[in-house]
mmCIF file of the N, C-alpha and C atoms, coordinates in Angstrom:
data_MODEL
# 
_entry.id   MODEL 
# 
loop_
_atom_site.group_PDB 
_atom_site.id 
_atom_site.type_symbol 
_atom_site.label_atom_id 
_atom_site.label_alt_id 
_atom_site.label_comp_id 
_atom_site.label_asym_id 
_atom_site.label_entity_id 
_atom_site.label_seq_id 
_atom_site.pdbx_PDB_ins_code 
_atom_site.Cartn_x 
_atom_site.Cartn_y 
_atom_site.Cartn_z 
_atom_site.occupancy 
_atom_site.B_iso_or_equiv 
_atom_site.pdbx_formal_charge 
_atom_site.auth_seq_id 
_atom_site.auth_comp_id 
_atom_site.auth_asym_id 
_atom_site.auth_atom_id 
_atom_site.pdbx_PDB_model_num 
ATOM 1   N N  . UNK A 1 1  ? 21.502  -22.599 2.280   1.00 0.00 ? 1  UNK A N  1 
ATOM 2   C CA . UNK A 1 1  ? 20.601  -21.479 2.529   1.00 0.00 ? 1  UNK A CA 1 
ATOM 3   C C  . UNK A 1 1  ? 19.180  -22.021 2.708   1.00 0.00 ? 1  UNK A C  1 
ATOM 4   N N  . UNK A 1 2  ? 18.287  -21.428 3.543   1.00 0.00 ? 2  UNK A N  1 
ATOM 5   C CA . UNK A 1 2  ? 17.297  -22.010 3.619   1.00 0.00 ? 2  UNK A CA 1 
ATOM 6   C C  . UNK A 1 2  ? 16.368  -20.980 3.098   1.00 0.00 ? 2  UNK A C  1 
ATOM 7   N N  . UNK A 1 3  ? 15.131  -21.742 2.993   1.00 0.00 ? 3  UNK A N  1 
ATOM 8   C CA . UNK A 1 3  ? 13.909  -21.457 1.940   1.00 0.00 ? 3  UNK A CA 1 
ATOM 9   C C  . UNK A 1 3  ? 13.264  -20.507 2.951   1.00 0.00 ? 3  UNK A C  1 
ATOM 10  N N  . UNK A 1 4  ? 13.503  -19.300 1.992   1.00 0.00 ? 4  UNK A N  1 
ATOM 11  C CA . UNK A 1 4  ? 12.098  -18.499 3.687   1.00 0.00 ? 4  UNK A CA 1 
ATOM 12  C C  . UNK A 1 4  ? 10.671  -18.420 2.627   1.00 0.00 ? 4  UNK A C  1 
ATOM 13  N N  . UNK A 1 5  ? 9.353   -18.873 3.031   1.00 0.00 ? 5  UNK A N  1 
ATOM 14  C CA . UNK A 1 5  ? 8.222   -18.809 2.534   1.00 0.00 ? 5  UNK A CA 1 
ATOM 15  C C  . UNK A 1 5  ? 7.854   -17.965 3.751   1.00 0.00 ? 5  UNK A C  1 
ATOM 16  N N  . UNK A 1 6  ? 6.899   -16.996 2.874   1.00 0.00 ? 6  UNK A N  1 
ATOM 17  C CA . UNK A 1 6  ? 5.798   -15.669 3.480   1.00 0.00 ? 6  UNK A CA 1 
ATOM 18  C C  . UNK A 1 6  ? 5.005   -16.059 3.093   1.00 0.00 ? 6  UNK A C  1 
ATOM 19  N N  . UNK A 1 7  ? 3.756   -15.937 3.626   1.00 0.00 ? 7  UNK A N  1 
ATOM 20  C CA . UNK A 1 7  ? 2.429   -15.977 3.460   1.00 0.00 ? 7  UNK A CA 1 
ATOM 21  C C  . UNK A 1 7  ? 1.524   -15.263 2.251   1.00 0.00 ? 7  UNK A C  1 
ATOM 22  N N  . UNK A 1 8  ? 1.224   -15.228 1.390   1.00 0.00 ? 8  UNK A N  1 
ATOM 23  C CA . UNK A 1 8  ? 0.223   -14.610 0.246   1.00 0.00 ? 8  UNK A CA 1 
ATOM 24  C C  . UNK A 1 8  ? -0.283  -13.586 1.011   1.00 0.00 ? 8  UNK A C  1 
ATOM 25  N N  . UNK A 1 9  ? -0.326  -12.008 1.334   1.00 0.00 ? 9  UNK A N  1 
ATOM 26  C CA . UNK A 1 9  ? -0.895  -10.832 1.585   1.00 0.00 ? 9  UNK A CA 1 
ATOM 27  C C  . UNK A 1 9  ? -2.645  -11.360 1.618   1.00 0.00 ? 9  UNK A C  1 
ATOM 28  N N  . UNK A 1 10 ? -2.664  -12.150 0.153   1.00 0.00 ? 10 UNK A N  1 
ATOM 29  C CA . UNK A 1 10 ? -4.422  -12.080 0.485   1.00 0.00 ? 10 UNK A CA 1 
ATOM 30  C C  . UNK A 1 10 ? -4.942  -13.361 0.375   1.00 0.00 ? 10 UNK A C  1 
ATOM 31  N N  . UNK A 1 11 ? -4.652  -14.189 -0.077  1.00 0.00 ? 11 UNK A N  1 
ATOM 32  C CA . UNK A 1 11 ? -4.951  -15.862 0.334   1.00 0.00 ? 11 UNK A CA 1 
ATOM 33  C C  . UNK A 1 11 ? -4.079  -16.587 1.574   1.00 0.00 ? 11 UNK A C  1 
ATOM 34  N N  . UNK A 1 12 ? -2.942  -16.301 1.383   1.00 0.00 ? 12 UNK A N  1 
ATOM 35  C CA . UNK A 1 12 ? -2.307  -16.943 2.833   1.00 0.00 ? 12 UNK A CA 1 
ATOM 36  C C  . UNK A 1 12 ? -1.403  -18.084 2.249   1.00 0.00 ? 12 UNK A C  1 
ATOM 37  N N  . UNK A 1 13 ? -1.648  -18.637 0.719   1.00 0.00 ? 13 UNK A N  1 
ATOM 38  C CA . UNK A 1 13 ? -0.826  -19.517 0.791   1.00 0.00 ? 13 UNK A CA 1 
ATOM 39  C C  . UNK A 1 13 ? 0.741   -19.267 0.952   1.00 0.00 ? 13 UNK A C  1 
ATOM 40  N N  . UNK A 1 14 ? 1.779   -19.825 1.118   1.00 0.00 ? 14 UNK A N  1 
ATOM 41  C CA . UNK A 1 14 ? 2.994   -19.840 1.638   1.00 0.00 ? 14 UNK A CA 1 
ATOM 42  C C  . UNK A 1 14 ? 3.774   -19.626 0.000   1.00 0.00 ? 14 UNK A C  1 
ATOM 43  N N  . UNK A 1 15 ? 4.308   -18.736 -0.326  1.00 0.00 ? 15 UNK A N  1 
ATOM 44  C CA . UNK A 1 15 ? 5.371   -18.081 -1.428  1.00 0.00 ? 15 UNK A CA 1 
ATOM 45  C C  . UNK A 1 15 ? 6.931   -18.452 -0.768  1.00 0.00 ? 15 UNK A C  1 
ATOM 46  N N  . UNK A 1 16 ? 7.883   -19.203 -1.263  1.00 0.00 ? 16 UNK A N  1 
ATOM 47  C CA . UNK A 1 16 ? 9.020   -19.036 -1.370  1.00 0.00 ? 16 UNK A CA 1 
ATOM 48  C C  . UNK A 1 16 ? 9.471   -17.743 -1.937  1.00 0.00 ? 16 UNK A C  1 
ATOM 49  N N  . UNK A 1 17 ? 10.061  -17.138 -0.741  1.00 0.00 ? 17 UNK A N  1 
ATOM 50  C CA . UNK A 1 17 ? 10.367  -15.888 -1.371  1.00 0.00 ? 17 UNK A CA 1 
ATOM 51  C C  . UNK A 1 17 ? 11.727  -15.863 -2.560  1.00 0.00 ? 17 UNK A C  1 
ATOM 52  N N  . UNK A 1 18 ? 12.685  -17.135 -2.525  1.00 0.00 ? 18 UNK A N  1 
ATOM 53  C CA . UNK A 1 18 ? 13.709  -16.658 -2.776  1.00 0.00 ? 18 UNK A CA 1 
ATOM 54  C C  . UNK A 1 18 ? 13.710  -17.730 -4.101  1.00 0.00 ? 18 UNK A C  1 
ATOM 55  N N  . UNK A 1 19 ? 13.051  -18.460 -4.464  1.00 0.00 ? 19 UNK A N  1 
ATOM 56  C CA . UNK A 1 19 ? 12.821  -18.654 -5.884  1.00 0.00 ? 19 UNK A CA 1 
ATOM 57  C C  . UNK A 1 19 ? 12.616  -18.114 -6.938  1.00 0.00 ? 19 UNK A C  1 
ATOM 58  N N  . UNK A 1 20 ? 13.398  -18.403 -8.035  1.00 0.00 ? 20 UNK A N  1 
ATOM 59  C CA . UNK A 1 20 ? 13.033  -17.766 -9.034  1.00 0.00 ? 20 UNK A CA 1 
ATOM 60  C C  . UNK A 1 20 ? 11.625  -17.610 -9.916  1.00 0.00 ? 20 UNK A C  1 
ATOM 61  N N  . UNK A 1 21 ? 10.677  -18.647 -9.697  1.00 0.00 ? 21 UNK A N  1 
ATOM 62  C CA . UNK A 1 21 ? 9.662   -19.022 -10.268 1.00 0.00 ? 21 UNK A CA 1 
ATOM 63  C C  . UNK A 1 21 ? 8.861   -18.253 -9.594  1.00 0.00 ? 21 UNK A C  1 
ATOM 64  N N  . UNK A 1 22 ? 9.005   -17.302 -8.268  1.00 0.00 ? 22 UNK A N  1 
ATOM 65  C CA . UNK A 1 22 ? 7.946   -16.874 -7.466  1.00 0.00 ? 22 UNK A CA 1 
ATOM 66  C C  . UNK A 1 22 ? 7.614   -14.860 -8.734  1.00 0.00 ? 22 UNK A C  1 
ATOM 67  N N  . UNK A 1 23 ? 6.908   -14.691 -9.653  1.00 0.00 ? 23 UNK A N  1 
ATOM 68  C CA . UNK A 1 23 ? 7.440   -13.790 -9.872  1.00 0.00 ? 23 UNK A CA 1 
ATOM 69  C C  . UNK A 1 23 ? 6.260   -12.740 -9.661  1.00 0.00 ? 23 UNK A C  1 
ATOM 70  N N  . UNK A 1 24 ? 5.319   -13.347 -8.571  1.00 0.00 ? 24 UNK A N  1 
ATOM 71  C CA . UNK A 1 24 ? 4.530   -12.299 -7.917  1.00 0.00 ? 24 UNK A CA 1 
ATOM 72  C C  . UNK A 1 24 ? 4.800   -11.847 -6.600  1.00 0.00 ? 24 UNK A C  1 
ATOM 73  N N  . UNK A 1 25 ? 5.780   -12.192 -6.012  1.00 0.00 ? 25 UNK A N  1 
ATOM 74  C CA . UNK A 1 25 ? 6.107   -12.199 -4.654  1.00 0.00 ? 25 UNK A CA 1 
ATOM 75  C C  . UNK A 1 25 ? 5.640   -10.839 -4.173  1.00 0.00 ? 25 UNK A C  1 
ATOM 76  N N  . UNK A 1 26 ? 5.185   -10.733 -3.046  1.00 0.00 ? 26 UNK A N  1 
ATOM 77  C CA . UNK A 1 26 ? 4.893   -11.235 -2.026  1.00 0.00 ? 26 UNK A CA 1 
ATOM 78  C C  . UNK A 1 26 ? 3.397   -12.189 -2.162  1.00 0.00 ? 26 UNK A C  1 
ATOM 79  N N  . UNK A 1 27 ? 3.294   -11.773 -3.533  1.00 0.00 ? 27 UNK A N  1 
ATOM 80  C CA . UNK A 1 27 ? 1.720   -12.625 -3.748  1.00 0.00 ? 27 UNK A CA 1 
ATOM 81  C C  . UNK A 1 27 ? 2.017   -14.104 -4.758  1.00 0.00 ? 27 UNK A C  1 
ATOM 82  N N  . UNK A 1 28 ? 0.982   -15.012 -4.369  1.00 0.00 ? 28 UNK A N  1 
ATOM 83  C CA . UNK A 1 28 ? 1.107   -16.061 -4.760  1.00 0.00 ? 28 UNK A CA 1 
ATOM 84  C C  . UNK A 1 28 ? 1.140   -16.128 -6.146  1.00 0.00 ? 28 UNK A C  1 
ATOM 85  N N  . UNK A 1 29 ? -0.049  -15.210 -7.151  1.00 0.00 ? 29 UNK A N  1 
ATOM 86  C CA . UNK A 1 29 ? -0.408  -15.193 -8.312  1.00 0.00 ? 29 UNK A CA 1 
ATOM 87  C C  . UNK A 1 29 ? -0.574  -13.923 -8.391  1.00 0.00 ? 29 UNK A C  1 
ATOM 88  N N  . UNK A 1 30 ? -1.214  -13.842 -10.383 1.00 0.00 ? 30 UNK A N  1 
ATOM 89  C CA . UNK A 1 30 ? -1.179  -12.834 -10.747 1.00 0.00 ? 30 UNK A CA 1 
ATOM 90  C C  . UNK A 1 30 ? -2.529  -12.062 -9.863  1.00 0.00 ? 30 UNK A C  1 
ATOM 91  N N  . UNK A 1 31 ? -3.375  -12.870 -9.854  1.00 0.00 ? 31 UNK A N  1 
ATOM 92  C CA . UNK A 1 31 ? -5.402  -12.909 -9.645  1.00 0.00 ? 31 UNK A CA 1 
ATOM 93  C C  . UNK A 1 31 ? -4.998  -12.060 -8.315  1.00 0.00 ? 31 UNK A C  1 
ATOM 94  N N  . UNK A 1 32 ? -4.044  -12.596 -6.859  1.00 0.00 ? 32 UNK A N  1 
ATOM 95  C CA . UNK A 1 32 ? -3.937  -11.966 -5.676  1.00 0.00 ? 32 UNK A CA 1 
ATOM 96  C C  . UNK A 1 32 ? -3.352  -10.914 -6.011  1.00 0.00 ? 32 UNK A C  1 
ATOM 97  N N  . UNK A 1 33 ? -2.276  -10.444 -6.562  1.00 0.00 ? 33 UNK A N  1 
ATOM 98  C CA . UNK A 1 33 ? -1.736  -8.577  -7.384  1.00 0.00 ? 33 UNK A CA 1 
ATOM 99  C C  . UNK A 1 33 ? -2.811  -8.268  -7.309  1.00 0.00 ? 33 UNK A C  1 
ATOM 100 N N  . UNK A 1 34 ? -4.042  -8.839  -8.278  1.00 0.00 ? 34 UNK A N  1 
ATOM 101 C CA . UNK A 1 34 ? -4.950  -7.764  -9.024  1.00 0.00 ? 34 UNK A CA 1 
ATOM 102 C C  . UNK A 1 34 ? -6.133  -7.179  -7.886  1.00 0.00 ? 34 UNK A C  1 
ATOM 103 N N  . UNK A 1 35 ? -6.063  -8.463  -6.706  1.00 0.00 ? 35 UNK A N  1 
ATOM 104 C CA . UNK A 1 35 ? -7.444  -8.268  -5.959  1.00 0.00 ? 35 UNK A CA 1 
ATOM 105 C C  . UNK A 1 35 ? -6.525  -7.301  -4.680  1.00 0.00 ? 35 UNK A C  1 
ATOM 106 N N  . UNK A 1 36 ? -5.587  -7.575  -4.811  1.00 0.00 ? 36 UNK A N  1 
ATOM 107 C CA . UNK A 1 36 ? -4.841  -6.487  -3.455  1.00 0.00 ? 36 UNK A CA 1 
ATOM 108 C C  . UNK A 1 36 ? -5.132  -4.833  -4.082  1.00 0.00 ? 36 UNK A C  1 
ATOM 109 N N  . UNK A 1 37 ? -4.479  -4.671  -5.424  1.00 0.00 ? 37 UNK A N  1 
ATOM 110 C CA . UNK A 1 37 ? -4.302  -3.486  -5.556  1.00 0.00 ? 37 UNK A CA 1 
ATOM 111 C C  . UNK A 1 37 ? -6.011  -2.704  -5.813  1.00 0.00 ? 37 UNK A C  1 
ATOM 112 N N  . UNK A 1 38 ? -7.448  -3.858  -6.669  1.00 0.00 ? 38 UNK A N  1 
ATOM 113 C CA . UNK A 1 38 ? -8.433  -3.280  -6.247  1.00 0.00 ? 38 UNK A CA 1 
ATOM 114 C C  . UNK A 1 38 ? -8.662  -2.764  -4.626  1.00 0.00 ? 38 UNK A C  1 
ATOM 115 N N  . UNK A 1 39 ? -7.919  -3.128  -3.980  1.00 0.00 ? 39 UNK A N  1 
ATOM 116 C CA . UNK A 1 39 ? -8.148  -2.869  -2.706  1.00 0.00 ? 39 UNK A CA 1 
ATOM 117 C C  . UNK A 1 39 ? -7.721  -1.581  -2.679  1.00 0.00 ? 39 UNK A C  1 
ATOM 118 N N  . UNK A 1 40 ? -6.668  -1.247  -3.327  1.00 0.00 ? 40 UNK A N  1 
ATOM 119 C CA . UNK A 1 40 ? -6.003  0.174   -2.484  1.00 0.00 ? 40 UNK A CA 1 
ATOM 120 C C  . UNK A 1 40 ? -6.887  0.980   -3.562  1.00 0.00 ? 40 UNK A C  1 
ATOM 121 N N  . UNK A 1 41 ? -7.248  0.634   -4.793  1.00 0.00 ? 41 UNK A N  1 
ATOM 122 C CA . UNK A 1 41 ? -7.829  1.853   -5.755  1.00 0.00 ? 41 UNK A CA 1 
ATOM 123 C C  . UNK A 1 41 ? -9.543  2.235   -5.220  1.00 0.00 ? 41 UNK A C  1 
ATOM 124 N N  . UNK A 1 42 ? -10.100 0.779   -4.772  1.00 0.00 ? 42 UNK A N  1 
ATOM 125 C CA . UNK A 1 42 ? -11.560 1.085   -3.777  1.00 0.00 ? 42 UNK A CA 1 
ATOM 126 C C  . UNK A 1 42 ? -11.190 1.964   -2.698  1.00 0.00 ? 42 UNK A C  1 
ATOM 127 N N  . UNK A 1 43 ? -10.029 2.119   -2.638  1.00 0.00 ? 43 UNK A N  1 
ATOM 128 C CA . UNK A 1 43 ? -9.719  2.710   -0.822  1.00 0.00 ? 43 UNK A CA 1 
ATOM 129 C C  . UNK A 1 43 ? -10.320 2.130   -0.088  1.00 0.00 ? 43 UNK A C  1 
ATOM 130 N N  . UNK A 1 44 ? -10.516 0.160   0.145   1.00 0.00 ? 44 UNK A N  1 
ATOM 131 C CA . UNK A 1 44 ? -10.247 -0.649  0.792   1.00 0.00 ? 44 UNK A CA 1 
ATOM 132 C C  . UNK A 1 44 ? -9.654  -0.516  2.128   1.00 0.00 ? 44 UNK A C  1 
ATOM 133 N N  . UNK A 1 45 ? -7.940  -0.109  1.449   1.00 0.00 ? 45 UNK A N  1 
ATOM 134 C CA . UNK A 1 45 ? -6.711  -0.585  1.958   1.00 0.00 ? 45 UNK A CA 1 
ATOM 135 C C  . UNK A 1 45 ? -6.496  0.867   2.264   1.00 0.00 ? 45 UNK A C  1 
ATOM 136 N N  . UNK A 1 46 ? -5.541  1.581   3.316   1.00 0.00 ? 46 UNK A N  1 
ATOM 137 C CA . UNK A 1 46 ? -5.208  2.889   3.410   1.00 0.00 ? 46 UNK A CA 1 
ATOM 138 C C  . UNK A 1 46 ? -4.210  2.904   3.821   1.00 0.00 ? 46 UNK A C  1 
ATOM 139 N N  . UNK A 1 47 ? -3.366  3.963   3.992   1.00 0.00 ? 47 UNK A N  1 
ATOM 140 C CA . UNK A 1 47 ? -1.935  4.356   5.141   1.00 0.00 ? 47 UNK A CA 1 
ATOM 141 C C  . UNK A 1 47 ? -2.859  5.233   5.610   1.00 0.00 ? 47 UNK A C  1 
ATOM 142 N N  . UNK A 1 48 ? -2.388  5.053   7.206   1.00 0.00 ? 48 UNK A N  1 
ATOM 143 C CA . UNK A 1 48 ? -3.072  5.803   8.482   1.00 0.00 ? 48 UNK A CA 1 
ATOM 144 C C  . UNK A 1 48 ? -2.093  7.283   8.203   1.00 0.00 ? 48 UNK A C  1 
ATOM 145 N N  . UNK A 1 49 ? -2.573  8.197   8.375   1.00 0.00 ? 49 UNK A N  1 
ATOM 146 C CA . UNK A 1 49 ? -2.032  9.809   8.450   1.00 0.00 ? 49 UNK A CA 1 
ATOM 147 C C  . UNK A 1 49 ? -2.441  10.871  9.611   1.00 0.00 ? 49 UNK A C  1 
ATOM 148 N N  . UNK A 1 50 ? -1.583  11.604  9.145   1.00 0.00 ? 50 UNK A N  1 
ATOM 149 C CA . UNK A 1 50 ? -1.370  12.719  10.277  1.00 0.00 ? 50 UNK A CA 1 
ATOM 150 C C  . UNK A 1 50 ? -2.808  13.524  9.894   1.00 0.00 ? 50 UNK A C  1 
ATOM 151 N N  . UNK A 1 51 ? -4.106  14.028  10.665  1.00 0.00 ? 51 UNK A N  1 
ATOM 152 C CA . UNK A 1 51 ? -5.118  14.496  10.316  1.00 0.00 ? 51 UNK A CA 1 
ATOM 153 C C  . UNK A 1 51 ? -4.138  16.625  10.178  1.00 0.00 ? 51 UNK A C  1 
ATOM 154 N N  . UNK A 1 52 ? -4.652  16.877  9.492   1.00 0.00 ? 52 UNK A N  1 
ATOM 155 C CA . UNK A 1 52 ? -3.995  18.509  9.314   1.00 0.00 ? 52 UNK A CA 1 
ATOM 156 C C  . UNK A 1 52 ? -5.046  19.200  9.821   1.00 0.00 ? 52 UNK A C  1 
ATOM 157 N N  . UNK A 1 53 ? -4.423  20.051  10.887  1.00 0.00 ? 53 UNK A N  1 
ATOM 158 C CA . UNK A 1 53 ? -5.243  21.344  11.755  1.00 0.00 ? 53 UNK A CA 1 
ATOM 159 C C  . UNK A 1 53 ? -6.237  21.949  10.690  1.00 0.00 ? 53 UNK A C  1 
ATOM 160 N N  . UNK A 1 54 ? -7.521  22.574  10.954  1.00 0.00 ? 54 UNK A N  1 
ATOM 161 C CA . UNK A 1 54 ? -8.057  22.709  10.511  1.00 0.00 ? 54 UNK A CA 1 
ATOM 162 C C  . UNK A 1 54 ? -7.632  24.766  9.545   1.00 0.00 ? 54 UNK A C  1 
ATOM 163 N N  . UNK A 1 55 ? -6.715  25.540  10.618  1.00 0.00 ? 55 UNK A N  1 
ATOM 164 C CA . UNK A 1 55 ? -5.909  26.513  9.647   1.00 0.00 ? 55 UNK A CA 1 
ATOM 165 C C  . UNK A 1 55 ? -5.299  26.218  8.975   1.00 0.00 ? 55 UNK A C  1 
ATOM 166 N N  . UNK A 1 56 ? -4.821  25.115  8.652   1.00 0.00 ? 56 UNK A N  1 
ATOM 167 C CA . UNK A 1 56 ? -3.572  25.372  7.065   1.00 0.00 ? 56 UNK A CA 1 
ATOM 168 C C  . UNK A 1 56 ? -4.294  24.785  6.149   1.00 0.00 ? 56 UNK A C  1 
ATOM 169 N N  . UNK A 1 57 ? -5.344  24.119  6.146   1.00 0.00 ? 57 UNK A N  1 
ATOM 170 C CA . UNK A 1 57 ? -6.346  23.844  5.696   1.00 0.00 ? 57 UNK A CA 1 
ATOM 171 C C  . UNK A 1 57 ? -7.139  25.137  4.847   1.00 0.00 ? 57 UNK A C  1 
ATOM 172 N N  . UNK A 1 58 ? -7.173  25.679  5.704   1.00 0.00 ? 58 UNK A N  1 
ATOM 173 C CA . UNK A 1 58 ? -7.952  27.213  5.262   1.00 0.00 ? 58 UNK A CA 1 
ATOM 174 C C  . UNK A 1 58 ? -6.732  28.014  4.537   1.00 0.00 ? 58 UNK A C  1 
ATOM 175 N N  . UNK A 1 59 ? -5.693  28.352  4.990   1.00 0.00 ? 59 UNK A N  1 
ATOM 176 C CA . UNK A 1 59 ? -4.763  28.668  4.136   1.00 0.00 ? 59 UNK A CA 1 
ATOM 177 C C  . UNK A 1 59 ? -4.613  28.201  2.796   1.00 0.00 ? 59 UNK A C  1 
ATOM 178 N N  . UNK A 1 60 ? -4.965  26.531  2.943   1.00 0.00 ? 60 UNK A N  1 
ATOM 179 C CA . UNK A 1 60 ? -4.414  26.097  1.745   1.00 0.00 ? 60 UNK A CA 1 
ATOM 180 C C  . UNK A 1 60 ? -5.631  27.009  0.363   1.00 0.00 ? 60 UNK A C  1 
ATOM 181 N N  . UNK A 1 61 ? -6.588  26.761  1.275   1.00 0.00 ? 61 UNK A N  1 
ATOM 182 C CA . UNK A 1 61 ? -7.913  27.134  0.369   1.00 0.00 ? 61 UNK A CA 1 
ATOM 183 C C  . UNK A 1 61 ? -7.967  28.283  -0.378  1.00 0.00 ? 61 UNK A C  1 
ATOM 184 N N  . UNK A 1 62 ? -7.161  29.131  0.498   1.00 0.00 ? 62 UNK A N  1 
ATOM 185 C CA . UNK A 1 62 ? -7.630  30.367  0.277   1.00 0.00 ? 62 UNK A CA 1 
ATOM 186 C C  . UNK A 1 62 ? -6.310  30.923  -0.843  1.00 0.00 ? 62 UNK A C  1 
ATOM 187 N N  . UNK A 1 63 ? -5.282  30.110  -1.097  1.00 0.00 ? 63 UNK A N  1 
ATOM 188 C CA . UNK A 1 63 ? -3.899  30.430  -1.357  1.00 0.00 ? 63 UNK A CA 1 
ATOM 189 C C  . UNK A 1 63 ? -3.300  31.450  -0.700  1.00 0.00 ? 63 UNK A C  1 
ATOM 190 N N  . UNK A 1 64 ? -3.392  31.737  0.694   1.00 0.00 ? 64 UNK A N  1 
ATOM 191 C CA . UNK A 1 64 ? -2.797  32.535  1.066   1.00 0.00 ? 64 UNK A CA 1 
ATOM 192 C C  . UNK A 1 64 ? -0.670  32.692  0.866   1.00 0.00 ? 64 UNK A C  1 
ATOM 193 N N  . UNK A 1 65 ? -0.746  33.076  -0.182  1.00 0.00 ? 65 UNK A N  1 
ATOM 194 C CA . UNK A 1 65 ? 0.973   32.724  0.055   1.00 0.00 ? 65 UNK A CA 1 
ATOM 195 C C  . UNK A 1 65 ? 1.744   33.842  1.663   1.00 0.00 ? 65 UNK A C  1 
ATOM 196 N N  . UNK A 1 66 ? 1.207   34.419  2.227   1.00 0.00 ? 66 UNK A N  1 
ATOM 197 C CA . UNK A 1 66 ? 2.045   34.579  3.165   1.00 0.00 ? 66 UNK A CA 1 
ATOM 198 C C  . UNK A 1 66 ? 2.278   33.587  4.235   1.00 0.00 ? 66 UNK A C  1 
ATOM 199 N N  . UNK A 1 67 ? 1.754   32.566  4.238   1.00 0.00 ? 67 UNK A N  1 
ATOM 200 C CA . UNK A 1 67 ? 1.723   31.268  5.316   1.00 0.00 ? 67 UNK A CA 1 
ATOM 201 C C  . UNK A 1 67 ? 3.056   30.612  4.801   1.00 0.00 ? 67 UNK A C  1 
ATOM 202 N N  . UNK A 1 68 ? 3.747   31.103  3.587   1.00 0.00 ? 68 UNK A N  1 
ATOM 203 C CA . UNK A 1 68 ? 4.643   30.340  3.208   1.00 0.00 ? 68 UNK A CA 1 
ATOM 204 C C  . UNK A 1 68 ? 6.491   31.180  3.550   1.00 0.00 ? 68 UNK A C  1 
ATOM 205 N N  . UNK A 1 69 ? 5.850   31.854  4.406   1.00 0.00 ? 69 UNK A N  1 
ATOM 206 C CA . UNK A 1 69 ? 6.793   33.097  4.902   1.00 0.00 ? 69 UNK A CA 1 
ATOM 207 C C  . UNK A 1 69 ? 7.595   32.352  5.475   1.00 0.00 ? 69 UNK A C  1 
# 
């Protein structure tokens, strides 16, 4: 079987993914976990989304429950 190494998400160094010793995978260390996920809690990092029409928006606001008809 061969060794597949991925790249560290945020340094780049090369992780054997399929070692046992790797036990930050996809990240090299603990330090790259900690500086990725400040990323997503700064909102850094995002998932791209669907923008919502600006009426259900207003619905939502207003609780209109008949929109839920």
């Amino acid at each position: 079987m061969t060794d597949r190494n991925v790249p560290c998400p945020v340094c780049r160094t090369l992780v054997n993914w399929d070692s046992p010793e790797a036990h930050w995978r996809p990240f090299c260390s603990e330090r790259c976990q900690t500086i990725d996920l400040g990323g997503w809690l700064q909102e850094e990092n995002r998932i791209p989304g669907v923008e919502v029409p600006e009426e259900f928006l207003d619905e939502l606001d207003t609780g209109d429950e008949s929109a839920n008809e």
